[in-house]
C-alpha positions as CSV (number, residue, x, y, z in Angstrom):
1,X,71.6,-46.4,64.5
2,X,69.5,-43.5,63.3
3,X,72.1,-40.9,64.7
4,X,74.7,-43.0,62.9
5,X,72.9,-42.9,59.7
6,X,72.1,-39.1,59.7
7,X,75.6,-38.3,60.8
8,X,77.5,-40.2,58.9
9,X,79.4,-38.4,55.8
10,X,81.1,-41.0,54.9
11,X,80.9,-43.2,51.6
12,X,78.6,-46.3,52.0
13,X,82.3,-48.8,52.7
14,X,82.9,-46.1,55.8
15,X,79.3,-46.7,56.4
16,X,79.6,-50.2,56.8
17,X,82.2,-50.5,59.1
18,X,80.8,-47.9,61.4
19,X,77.5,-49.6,62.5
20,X,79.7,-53.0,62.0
21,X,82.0,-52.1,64.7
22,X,78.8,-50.5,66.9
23,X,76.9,-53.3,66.0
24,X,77.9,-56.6,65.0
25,X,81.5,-56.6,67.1
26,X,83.5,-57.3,63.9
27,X,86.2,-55.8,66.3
28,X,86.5,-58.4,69.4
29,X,88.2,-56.7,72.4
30,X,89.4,-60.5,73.9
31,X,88.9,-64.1,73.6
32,X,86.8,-66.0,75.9
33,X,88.7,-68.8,78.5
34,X,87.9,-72.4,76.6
35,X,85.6,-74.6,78.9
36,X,87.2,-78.0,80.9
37,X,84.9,-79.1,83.2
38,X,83.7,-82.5,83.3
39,X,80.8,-83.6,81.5
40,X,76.7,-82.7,82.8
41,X,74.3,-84.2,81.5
42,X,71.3,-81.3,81.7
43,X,74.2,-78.2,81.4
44,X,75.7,-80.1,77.7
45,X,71.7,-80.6,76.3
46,X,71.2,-78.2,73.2
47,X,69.7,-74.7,73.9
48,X,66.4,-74.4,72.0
49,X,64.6,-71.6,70.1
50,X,62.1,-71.2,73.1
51,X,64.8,-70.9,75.8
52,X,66.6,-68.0,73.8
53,X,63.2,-66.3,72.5
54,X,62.3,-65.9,76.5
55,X,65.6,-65.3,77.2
56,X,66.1,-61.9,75.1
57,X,62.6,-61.0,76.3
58,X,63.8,-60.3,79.8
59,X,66.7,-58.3,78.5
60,X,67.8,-55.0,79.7
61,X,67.4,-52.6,76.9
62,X,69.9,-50.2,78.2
63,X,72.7,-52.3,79.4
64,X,76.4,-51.8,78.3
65,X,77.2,-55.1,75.9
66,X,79.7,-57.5,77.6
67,X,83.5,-58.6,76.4
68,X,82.1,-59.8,73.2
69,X,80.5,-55.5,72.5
70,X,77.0,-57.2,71.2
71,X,74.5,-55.3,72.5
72,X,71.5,-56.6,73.8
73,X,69.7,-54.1,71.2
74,X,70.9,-55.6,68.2
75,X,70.3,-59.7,69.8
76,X,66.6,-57.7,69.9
77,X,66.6,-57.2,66.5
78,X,67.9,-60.4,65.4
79,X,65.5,-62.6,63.1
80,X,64.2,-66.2,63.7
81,X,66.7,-68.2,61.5
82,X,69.7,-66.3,63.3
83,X,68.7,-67.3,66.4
84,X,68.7,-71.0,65.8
């Protein structure tokens, strides 16, 4: 994000949609398949904060993101209310 930053000579608009598009996948690439399985009891619980905090602690830093382009950088930097 730094590089972006320093790089960019862009208005602040430009700006905004460059690290949106690196960043917060404004952009999505596909959809994902919906879900028809039948009902389980412990898979359809809620997830809770715990499970995610521990979770994006055992991330790879430096992993490519996946279909949805979120990497696991900015899930890193994400702050308590966004992850409930």
């Amino acid at each position: 994000m730094t590089n972006i930053l320093h790089q960019h000579s862009g208005n602040a608009r430009n700006l905004l949609a460059t690290l949106g598009a690196r960043y917060l996948s404004l952009f999505p690439k596909g959809t994902a398949p919906l879900y028809v399985a039948s009902p389980n009891a412990l898979l359809d619980e809620n997830i809770n904060l715990h499970e995610v905090t521990v979770t994006l602690v055992m991330l790879h830093r430096n992993r490519a993101p996946g279909v949805d382009q979120i990497t696991n950088n900015a899930l890193d930097n994400l702050d308590t209310l966004s992850l409930l």
